[in-house]
C-alpha positions in Angstrom: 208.6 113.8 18.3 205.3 113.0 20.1 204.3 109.3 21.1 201.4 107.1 20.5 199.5 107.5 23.2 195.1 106.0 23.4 193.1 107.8 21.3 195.4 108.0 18.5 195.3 106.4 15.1 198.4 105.0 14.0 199.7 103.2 11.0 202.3 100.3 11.7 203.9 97.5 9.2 204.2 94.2 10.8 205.2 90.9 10.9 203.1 88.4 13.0 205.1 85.0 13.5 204.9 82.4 16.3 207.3 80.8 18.5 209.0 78.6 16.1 209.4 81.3 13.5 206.3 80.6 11.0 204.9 84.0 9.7 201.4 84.1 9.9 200.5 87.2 9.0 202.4 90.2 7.4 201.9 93.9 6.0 204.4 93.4 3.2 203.5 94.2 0.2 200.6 95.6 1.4 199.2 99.8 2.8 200.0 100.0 6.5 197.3 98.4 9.2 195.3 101.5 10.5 194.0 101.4 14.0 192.7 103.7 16.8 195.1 103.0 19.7 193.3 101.6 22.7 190.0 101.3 21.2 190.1 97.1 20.8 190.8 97.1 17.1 193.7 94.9 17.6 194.6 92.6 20.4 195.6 93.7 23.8 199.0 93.3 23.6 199.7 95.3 20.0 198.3 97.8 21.9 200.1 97.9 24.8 203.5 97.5 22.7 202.3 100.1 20.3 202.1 103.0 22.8 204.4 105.0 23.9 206.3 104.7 20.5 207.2 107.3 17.7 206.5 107.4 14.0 210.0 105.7 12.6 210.4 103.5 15.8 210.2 99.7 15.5 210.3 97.2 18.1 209.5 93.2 18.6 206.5 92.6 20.4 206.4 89.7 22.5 202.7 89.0 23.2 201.9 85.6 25.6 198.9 83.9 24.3 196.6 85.4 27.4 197.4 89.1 25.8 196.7 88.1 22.3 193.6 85.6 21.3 193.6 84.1 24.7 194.1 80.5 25.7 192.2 77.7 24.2 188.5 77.4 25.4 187.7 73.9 25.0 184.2 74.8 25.6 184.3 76.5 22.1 184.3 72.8 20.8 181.0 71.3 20.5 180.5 67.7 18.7 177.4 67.8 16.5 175.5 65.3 14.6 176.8 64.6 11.1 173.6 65.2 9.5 173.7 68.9 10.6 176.4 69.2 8.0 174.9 69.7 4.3 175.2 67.0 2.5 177.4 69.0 -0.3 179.9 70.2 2.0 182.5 67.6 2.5 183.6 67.1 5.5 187.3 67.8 6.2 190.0 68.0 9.1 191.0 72.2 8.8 187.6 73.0 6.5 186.5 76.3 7.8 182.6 77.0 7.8 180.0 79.7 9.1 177.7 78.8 11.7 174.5 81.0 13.0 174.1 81.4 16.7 171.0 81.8 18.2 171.4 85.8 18.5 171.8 85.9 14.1 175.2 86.5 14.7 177.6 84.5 12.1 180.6 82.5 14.1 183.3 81.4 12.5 184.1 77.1 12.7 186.8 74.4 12.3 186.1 70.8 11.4 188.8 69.3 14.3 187.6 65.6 13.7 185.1 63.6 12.5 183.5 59.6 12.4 180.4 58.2 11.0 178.3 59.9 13.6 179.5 63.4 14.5 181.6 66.5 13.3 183.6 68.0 16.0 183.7 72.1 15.3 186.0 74.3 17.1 185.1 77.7 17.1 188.9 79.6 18.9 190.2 81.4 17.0 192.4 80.1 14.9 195.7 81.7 17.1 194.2 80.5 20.5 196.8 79.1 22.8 199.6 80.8 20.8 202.3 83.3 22.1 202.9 85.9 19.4 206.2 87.5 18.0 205.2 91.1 16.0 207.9 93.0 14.5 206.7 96.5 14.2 207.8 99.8 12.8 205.1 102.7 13.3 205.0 104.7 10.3 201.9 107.5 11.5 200.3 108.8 14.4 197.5 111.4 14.0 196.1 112.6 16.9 
């Protein structure tokens, strides 16, 4: 049997769960996630874990936060003005939003806090900081 090896695509099911056991993300139920091995379509360490393995193996990948979605950059938070929310939006601890950078580009936000003056948004992803747990089982590799 050959081995995933960069360059490949590959088909794996998963489960994603963090340190105290909560699944947060899970191909059950669902077609297997398709990728290009080594091409940064997943995060560093799925990759890593991924190669080197044969269609039927499975394996738990054990993926610290710095080989996953990184630590948490508190730079990403950013305190704005309350009025640079829309008025019909309502303002919420966990309410995800879209926010334009300069570039055009859309960036994804989290409302972390609030007050009567300013809305703290936290653009990390949502898994910063977090050490990851994958179970995997690779199900195709075609070269």
């Amino acid at each position: 049997m050959s081995a995933a090896k960069e360059g490949d695509k590959v088909r794996i099911h998963y489960t994603g769960t963090l340190r105290d056991g909560t699944v947060f993300d899970s191909s059950e139920g669902r077609d297997p996630l398709e990728f290009t091995l080594g091409a940064g379509h997943v995060i560093e360490g799925m990759d890593a874990g991924i190669a080197g393995m044969a269609v039927g193996d499975k394996k738990v990948l054990d993926i610290p936060c710095a080989e996953a979605y990184g630590p948490i950059n508190p730079a990403m938070r950013q305190a704005i003005p309350r009025e640079g929310i829309p008025e019909d939006i309502p303002v919420e601890v966990g309410l995800q939003l879209q926010m334009q950078t300069p570039e055009g580009h859309m960036l994804p936000v989290t409302i972390v806090e609030f007050d009567e003056a300013t809305v703290t948004l936290d653009a990390n992803h949502e898994l910063a900081g977090q050490d990851l747990i994958f179970d995997v089982e690779l199900v195709a590799i075609e070269a």
